[in-house]
C-alpha positions as CSV (number, residue, x, y, z in Angstrom):
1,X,0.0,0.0,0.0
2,X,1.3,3.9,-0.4
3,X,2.7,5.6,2.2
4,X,1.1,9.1,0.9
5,X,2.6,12.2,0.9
6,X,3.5,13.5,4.4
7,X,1.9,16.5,5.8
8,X,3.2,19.9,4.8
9,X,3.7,22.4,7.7
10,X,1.8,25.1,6.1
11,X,-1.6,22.5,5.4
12,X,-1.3,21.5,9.0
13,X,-1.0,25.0,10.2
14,X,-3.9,26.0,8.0
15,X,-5.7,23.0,9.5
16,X,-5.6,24.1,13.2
17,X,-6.3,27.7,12.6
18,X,-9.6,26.8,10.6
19,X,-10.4,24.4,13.2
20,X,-10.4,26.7,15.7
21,X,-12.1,29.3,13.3
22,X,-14.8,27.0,12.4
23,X,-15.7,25.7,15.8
24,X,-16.3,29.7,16.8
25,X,-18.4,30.1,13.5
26,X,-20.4,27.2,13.8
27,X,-22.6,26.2,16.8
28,X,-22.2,22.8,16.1
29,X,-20.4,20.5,14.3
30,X,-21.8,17.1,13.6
31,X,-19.9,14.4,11.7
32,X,-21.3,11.3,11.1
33,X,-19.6,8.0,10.2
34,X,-15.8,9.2,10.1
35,X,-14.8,5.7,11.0
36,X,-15.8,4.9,7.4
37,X,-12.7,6.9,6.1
38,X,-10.0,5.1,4.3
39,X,-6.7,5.6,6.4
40,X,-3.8,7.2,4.9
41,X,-2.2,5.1,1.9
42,X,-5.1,4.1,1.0
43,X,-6.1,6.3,-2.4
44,X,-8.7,7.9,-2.0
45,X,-11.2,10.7,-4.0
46,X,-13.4,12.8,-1.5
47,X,-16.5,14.4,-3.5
48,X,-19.4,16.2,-1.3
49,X,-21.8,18.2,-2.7
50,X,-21.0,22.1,-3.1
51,X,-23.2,24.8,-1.8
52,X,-20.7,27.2,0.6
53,X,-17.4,27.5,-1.8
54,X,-14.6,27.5,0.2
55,X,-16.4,26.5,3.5
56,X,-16.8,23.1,2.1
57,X,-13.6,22.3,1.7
58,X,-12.4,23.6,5.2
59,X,-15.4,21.6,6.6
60,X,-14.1,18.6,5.1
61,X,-10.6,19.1,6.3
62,X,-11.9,19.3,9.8
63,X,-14.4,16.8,9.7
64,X,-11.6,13.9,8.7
65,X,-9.3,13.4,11.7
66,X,-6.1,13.7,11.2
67,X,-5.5,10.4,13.0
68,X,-7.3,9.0,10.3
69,X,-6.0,10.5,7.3
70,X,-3.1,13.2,7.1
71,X,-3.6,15.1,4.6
72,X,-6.6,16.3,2.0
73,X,-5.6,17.6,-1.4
74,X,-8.1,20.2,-2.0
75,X,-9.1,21.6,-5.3
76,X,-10.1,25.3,-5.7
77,X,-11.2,27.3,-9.3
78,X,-8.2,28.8,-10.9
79,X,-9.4,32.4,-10.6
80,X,-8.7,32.3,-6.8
81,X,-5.0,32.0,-7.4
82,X,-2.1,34.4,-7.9
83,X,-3.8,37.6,-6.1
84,X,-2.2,39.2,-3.1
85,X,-4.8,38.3,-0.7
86,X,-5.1,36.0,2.1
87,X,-7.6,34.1,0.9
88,X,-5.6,33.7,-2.3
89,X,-2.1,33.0,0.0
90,X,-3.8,30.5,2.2
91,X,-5.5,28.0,-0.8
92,X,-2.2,28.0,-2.3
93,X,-0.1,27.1,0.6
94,X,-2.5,24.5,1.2
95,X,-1.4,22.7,-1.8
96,X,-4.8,23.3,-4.1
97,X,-4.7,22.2,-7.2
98,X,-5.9,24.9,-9.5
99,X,-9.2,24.1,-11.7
100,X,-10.0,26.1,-14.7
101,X,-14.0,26.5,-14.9
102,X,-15.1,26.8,-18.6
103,X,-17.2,30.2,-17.2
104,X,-14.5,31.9,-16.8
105,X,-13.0,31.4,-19.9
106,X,-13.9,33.5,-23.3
107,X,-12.5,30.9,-25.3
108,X,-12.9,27.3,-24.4
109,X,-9.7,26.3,-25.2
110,X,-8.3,28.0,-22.3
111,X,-9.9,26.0,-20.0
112,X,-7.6,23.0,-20.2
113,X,-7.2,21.1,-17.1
114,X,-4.8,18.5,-18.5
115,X,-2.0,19.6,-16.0
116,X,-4.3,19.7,-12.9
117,X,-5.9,16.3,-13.6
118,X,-2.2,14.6,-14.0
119,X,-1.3,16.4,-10.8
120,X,-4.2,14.4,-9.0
121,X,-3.9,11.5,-10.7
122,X,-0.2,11.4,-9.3
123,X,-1.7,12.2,-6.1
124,X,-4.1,9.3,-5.8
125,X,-1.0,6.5,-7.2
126,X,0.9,7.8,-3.6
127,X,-1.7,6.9,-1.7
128,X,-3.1,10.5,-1.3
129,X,-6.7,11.3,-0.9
130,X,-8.1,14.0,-3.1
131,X,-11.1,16.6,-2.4
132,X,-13.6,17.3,-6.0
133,X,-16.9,18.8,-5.9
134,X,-18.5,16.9,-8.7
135,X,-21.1,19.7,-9.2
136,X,-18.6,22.3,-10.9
137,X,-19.0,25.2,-9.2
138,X,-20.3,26.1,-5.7
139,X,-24.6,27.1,-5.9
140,X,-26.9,29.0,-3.6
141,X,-29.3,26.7,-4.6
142,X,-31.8,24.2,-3.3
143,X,-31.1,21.3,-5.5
144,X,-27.7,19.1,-6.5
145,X,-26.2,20.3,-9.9
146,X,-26.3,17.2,-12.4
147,X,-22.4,16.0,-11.3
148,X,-19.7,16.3,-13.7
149,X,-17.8,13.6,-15.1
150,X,-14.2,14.4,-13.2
151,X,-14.2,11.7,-10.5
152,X,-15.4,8.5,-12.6
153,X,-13.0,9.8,-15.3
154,X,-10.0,10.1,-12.8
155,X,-10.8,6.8,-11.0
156,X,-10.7,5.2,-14.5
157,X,-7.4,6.9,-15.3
158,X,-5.3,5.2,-12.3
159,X,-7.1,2.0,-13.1
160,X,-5.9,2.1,-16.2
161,X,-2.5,2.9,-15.4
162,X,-2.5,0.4,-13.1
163,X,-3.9,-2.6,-15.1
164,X,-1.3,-4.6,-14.4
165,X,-1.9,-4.2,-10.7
166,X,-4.9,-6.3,-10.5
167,X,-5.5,-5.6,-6.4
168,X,-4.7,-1.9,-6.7
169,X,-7.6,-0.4,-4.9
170,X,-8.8,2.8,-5.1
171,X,-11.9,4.5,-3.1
172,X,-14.5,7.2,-3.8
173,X,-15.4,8.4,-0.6
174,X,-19.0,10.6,-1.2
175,X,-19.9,13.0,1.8
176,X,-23.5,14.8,1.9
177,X,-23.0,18.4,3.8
178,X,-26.4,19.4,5.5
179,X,-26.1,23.3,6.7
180,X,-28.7,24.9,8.9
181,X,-28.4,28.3,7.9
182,X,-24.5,28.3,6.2
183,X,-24.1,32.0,6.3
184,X,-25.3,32.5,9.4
185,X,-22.8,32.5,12.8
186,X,-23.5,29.9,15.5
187,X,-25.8,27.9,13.0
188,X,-25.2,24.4,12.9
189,X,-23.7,21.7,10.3
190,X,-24.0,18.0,9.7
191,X,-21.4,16.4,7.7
192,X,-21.9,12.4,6.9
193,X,-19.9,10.2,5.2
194,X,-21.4,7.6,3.1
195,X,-19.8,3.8,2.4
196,X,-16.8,4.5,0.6
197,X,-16.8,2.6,-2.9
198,X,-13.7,0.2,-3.8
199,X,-12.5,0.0,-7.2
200,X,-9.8,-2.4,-8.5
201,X,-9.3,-3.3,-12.0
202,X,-10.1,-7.1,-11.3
203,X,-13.4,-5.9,-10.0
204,X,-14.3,-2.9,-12.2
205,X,-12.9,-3.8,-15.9
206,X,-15.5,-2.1,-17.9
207,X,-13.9,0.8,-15.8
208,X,-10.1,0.6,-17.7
209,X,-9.5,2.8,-21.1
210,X,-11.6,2.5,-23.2
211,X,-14.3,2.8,-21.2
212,X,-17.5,3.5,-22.4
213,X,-19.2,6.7,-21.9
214,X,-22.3,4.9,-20.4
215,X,-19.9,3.5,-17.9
216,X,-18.4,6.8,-16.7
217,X,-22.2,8.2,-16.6
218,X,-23.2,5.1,-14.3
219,X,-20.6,5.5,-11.8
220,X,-21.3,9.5,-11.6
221,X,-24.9,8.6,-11.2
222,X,-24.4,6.3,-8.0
223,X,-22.3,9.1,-6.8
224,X,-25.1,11.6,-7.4
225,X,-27.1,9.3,-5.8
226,X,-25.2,8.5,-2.3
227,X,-24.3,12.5,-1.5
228,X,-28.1,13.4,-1.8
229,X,-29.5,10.6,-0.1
230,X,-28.4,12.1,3.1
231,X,-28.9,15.9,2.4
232,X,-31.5,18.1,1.4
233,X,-32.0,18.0,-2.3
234,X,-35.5,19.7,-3.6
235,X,-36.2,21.8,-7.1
236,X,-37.4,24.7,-4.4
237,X,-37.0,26.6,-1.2
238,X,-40.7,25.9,-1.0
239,X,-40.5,22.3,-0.6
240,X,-37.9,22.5,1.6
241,X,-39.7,25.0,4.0
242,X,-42.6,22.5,4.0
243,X,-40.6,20.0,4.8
244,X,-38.8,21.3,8.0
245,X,-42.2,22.5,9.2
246,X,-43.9,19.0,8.7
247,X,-40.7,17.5,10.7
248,X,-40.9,20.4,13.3
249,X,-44.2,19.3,13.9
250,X,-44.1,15.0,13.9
251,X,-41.2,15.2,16.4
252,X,-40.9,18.8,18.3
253,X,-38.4,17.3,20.2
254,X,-35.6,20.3,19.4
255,X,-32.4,19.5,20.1
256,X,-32.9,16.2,22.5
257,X,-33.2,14.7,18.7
258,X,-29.7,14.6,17.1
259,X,-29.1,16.9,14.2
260,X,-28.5,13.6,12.0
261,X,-32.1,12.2,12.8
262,X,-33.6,15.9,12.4
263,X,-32.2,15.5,8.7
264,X,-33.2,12.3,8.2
265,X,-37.1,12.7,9.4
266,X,-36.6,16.1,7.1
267,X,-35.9,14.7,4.4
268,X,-38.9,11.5,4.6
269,X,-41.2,14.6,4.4
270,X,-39.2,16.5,1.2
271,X,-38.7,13.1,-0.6
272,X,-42.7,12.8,0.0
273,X,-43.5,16.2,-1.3
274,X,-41.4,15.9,-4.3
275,X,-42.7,13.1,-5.5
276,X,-46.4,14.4,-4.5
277,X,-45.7,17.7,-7.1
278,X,-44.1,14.9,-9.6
279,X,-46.9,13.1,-9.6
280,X,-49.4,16.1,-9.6
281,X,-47.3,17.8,-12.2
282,X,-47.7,15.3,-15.1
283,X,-51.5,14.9,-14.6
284,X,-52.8,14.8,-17.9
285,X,-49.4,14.7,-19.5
286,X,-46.6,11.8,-20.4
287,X,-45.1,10.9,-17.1
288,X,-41.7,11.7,-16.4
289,X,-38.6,9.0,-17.1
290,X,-38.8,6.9,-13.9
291,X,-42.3,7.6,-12.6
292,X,-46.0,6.4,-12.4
293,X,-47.8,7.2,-15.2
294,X,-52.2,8.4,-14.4
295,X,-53.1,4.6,-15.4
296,X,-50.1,3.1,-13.4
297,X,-51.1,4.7,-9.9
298,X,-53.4,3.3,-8.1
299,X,-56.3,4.7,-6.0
300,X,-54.3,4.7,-2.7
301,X,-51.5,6.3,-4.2
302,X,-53.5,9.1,-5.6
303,X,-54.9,9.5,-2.2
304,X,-51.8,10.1,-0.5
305,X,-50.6,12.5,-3.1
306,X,-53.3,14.2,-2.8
307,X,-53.0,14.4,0.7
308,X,-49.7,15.3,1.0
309,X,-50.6,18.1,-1.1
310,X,-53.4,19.2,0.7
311,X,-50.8,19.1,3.4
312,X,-48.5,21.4,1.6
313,X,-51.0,24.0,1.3
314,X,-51.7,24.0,4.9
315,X,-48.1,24.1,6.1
316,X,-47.6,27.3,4.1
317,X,-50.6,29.1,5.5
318,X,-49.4,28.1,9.2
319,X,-46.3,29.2,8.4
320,X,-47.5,32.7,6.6
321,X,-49.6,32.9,10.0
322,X,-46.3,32.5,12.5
323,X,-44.2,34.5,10.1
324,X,-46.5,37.8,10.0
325,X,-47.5,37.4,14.0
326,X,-43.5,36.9,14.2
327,X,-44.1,33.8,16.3
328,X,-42.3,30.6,16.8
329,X,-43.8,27.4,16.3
330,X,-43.0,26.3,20.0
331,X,-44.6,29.3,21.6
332,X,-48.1,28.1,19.8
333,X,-47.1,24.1,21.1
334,X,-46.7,25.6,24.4
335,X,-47.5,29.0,25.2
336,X,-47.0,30.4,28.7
337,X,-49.6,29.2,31.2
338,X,-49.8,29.9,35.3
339,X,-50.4,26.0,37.1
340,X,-53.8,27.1,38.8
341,X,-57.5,26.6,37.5
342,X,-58.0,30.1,35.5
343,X,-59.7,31.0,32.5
344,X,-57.2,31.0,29.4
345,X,-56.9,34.6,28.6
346,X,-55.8,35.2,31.9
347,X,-53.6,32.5,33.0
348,X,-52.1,33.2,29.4
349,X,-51.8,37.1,30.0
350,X,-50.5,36.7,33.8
351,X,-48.0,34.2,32.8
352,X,-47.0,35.5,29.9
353,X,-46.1,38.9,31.8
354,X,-44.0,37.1,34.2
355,X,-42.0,35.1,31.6
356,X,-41.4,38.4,29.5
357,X,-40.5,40.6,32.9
358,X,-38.0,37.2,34.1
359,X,-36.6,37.1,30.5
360,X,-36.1,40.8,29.8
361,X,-34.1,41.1,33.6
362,X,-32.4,38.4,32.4
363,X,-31.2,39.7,28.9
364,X,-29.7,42.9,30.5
365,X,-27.8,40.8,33.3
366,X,-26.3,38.7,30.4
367,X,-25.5,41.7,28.2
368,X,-23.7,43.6,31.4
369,X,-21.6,40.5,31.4
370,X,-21.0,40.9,27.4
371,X,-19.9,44.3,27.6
372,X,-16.4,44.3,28.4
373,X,-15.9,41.5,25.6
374,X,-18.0,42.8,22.7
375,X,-15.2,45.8,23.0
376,X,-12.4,43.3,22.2
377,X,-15.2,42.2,19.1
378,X,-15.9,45.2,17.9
379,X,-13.4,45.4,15.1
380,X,-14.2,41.7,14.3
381,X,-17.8,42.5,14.0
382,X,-16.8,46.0,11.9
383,X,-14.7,44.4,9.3
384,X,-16.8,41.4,8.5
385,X,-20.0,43.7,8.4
386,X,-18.2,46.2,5.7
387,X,-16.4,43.3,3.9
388,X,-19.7,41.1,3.7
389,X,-21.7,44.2,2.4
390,X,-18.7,45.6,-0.2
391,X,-19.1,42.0,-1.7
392,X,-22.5,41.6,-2.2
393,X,-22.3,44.2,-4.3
394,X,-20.1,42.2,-6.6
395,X,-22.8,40.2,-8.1
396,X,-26.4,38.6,-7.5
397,X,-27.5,37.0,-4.9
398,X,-27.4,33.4,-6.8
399,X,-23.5,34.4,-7.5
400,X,-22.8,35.7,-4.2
401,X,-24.7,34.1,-1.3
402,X,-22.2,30.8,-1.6
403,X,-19.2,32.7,-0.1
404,X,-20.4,35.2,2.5
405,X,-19.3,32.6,4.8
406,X,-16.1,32.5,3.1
407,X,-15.6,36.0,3.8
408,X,-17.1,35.9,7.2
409,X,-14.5,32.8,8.4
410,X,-11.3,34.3,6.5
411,X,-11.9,38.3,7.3
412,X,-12.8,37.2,11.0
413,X,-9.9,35.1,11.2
414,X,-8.0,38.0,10.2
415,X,-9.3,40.8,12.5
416,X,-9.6,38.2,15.5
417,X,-6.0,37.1,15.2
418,X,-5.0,41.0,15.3
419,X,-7.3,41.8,18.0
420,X,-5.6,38.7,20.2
421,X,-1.5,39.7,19.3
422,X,-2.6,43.8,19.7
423,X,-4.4,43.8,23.3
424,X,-1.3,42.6,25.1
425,X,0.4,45.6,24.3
426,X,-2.9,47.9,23.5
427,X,-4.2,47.4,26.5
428,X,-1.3,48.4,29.4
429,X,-0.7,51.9,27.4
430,X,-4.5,52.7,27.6
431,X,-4.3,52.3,30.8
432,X,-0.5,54.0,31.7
433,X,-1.9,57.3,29.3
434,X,-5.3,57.0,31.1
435,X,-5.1,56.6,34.5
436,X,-1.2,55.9,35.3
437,X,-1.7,52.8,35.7
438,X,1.3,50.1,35.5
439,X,-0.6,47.0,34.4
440,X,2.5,45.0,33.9
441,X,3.6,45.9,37.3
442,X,1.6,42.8,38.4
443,X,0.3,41.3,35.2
444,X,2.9,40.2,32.6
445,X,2.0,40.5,28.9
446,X,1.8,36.6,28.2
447,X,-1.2,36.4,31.2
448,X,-2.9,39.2,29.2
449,X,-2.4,37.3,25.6
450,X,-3.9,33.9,27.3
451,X,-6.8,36.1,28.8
452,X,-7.6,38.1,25.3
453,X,-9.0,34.6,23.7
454,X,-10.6,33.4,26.5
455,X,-12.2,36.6,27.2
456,X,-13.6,36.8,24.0
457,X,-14.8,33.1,23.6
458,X,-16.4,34.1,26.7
459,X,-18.0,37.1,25.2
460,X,-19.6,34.7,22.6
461,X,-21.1,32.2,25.0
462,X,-22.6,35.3,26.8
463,X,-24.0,36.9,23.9
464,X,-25.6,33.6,22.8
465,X,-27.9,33.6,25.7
466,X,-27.9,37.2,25.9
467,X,-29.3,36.9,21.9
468,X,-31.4,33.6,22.9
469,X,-33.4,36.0,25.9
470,X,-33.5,38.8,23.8
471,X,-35.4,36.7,21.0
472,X,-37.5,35.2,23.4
473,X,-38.4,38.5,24.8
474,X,-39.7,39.7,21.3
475,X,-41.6,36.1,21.0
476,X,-43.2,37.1,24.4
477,X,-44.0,40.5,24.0
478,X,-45.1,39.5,20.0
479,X,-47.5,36.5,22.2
480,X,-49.4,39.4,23.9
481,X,-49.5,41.7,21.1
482,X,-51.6,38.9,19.2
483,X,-53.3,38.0,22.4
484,X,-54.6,34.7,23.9
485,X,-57.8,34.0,21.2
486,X,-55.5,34.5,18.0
487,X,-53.2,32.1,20.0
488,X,-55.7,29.7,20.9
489,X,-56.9,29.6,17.1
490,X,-52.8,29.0,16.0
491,X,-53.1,26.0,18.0
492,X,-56.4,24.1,17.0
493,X,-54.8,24.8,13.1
494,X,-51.7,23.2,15.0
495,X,-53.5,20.3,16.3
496,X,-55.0,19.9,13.0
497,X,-51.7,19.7,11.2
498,X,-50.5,17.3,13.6
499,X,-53.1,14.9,13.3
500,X,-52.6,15.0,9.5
501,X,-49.3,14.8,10.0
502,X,-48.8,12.0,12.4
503,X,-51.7,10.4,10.0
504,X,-49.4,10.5,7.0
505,X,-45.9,10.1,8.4
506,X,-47.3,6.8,10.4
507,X,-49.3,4.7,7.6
508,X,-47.9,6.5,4.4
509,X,-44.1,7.2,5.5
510,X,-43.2,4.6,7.5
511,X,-42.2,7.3,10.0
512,X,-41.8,6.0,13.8
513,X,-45.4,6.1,15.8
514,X,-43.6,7.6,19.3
515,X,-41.2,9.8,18.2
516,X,-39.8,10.7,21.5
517,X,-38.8,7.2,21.9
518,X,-37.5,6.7,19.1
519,X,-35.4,9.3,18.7
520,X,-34.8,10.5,22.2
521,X,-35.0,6.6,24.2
522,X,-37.2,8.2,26.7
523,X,-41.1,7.5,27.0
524,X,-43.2,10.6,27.4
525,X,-45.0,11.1,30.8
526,X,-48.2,11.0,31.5
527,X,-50.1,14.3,31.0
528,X,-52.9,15.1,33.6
529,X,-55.8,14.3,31.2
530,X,-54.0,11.9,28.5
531,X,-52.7,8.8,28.5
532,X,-48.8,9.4,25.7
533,X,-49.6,6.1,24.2
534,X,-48.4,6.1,20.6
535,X,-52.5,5.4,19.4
536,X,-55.2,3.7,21.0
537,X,-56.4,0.4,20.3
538,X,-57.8,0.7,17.5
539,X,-54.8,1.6,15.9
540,X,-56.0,5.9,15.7
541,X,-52.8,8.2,16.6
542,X,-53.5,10.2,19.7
543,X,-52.8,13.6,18.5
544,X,-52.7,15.6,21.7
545,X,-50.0,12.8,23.3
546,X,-46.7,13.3,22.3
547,X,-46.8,16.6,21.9
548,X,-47.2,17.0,25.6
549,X,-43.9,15.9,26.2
550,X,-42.6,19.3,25.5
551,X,-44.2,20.9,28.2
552,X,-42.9,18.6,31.0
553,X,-39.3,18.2,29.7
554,X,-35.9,19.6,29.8
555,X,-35.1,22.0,26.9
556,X,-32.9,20.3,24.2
557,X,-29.1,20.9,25.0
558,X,-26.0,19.4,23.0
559,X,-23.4,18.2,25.8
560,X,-20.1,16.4,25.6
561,X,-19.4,13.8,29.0
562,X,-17.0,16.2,31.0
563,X,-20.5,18.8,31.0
564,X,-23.0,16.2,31.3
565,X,-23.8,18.0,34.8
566,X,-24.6,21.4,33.5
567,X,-27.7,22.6,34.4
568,X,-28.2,26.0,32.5
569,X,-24.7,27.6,31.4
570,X,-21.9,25.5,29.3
571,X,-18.8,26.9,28.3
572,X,-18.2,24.9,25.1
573,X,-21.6,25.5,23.8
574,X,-25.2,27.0,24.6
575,X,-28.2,24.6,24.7
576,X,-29.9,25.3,22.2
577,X,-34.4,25.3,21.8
578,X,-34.1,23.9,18.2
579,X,-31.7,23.4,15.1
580,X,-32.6,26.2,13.5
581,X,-30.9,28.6,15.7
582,X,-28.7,31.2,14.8
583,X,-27.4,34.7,16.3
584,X,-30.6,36.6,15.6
585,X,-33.0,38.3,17.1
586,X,-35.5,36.3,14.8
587,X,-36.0,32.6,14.0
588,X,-34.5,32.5,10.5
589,X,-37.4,30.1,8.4
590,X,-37.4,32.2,4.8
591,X,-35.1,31.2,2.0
592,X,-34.5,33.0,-1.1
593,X,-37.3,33.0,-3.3
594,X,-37.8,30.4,-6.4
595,X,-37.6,32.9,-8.8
């Protein structure tokens, strides 16, 4: 087997400062699976879908340990080298591999990648593992670009060379990236690795030159097929809005569910829809290649079509509802209710005072304790603010929106790491000039250099709760600026989408009947007037159960073992109510439109 190449200084510098970076721009990092990752010598082609430019490839870097596997060999479009940038310094001292995109070329003939595919090719014979995003080009989009032919045309390459190596393997590791909100800081991220594929050329013949087209197309179509199998992948924002409603709904578990499962459930309910609107789309007309034609579908399966679509229709008004009342789906679940015999109104109205007057007192404590801190940020926040906002102008949002949090991780990165060398020596001639004060008199500069960082990760752990009671301040105050008989009517349209729901994702989906046991390993509790069984005897779903579990148990929280104990306040991260949070002062739930 290959020893592969051994780890440059400058790719594993890179690596630790965009771990570090990444961990402070994301609120959580989830990586499925990594023990499926071929081990170093082992050659290797790492393609993941392509929706956050650069981000991508830093993700993957971070998300293969480098116990596992040394070194990535990323690949980056040609037009980000040879300026004097950072951005521009850092992918080439990571050892990219320059790709010339055929946009970016007036004449075609320019973009020749001959030398960059030899250079990976050489690569992958020394037991290196390559990263390729099969899609082309990075997309603000909803749905998977049709995949290039690159990675089943390099694959058949070092076969071929090595024909007369019959047990020479090479592997096609596919990885599906699930964002949250990508551009958004403290969002979350799933990264899962699929089951690598093994090609020798004993095994895969029909794979050594010549091979047939059809061949190369078959091999890029199972690729397509494993990296959006585990991510979303829909022809609209629409459908995907839909379906993180529906799943919000079936298992309002927030973050007790793992972000993995979340996905998963997600994507039963977009894999539903879509093939709902296919299916409703070719009414009338020749069906599409690959589905049911009006005299092939039977009378149950027009049903559930129809009812999924019916169910579409419904999720969108509820959601237009929240959206213009600015209210969160788990307010309506649960809204704020005093434990005495009162009328609704005013058990609603008293308790929902308290909770506002608890969280607002709350907010400005947390704040206070930011203060300090969000000096040291200032200049972070500044420069990524003006950078982000110069670059939008630059282009469309289609062309754009895939590298703000480029710009956001590289300029913050930049700013950060000045703000961190600077206060040591900022900081005692404020204080000599100001008030003639000799701080190193009885602090030396390295105890102020150690306290910079951790006074500013600090900062950010504050200001995540501080944000988290600030939004759920609005939420309150929003709660009785509706008032309790608008909220009352959210929640019998709520218990009517659930009952639908629970309906549809239990007979027609295959979905688990008791979610919170399924996905949490607890049984919910009893509730004073319902029994939590998943349905009755006759097989009916109760649709009041489950969702009771909420409003007995412990908001969702993501711990490691060393903070299993916490009770309210982690340093390593804030629990979180749901996977959809971000550092706003509103829930983010509107994508970019269709058009």
């Amino acid at each position: 087997m290959p020893a592969g190449t051994p780890t440059p200084w400058s790719y594993a510098l890179i690596r630790l400062l965009f771990k570090f970076v990444l961990k402070i721009f994301y609120g959580s990092i989830v990586v499925e699976n990594a023990h499926l990752i071929p081990p170093t010598g082992v050659p290797c082609v790492v393609c993941a879908n392509h929706s956050n430019s650069l981000t991508d490839a830093l993700l993957l870097v971070h998300a293969i340990p480098a116990s596992i596997r040394n070194m990535l060999r990323l690949t980056a479009k040609s037009t980000q080298f040879g300026h004097r940038t950072f951005t521009s310094w850092l992918i080439e001292s990571a050892g990219t591999v320059p790709i010339k995109r055929r946009k970016d070329y007036t004449d075609a003939k320019d973009a020749d990648n001959t030398d960059a595919m030899a250079k990976l090719i050489e690569a992958v014979e020394l037991g290196d593992a390559i990263c390729l995003f099969p899609e082309g080009m990075s997309r603000y989009h909803p749905e998977i670009a049709p995949l290039k032919t690159g990675v089943a045309r390099i694959v058949s390459d070092v076969l071929t060379r090595n024909r007369d190596k019959p047990d020479f393997a090479v592997a096609i590791l596919t990885c599906s990236i699930t964002y949250m909100n990508r551009e958004h800081f403290r969002s979350d991220v799933l990264v899962t690795f699929n089951p690598p594929m093994m090609f020798t050329p004993r095994t895969h013949p029909e794979l050594l030159a010549p091979a047939e087209p059809a061949n190369i197309r078959s091999l890029t179509a199972s690729l397509h097929s494993q990296i959006s199998t585990h991510t979303f992948d829909a022809p609209s924002w629409d459908l995907i809005r839909s379906a993180r409603l529906a799943a919000r709904i079936y298992a309002p578990l927030g973050t007790r569910m793992s972000l993995g499962d979340w996905v998963r459930v997600t994507r039963v309910w977009l894999e539903a829809f879509k093939a709902s609107e296919v299916h409703g789309k070719h009414n009338g007309a020749p069906a599409p290649s690959g589905a049911l034609s009006d005299d092939e579908e039977t009378p149950e399966v027009k049903r559930a079509d129809d009812d999924l679509r019916s169910l579409r229709v419904s999720l969108r008004s509820y959601q237009k509802k929240l959206v213009s009342q600015s209210l969160h789906d788990s307010r309506v679940l649960d809204p704020p209710l005093l434990p005495f015999a009162l009328p609704f109104s005013l058990s609603f109205t008293l308790a929902t005072f308290l909770s506002l007057a608890v969280r607002t007192a709350w907010c400005a404590i947390l704040f206070a304790f930011c203060s300090p801190g969000l000096v040291l940020w200032a200049p972070t926040f500044v420069t990524i603010m003006i950078a982000v906002h110069e670059f939008k102008k630059t282009g469309p949002m289609w062309d754009t929106f895939d590298e703000i949090a480029q710009y956001k991780l590289v300029y913050g990165l930049i700013s950060g790491l000045l703000t961190c060398i600077s206060m040591p020596f900022l900081v005692p001639l404020l204080l000599w000039y100001t008030f003639g004060f000799d701080t190193l008199a009885f602090m030396p500069r390295w105890v102020l250099g150690v306290a910079t960082p951790a006074l500013m990760w600090m900062t950010i752990r504050w200001l995540e709760d501080a944000i988290a009671s600030a939004r759920a301040s609005i939420e309150l105050f929003d709660m009785l600026r509706v008032g309790s008989s608008r909220v009352r009517a959210l929640q019998a349209e709520r218990q009517d989408l659930y009952g639908r729901i629970m309906s549809i994702g239990v007979d027609a989906l295959e979905l688990p009947r008791d979610p919170v046991a399924s996905f949490t390993g607890r049984r919910p509790a009893r509730s004073r007037t319902n029994s939590l069984n998943a349905g009755s005897d006759n097989g009916d779903v109760d649709v009041d159960g489950a969702q009771r579990w909420m409003k007995s148990s412990e908001k969702g929280r993501v711990r490691s073992r060393w903070e299993s104990g916490a009770k309210y306040f982690s340093v390593r991260r804030r629990r979180k109510r749901d996977w959809g949070e971000t550092l706003r002062l509103y829930e983010k739930v509107d994508f970019p439109n269709d058009e």
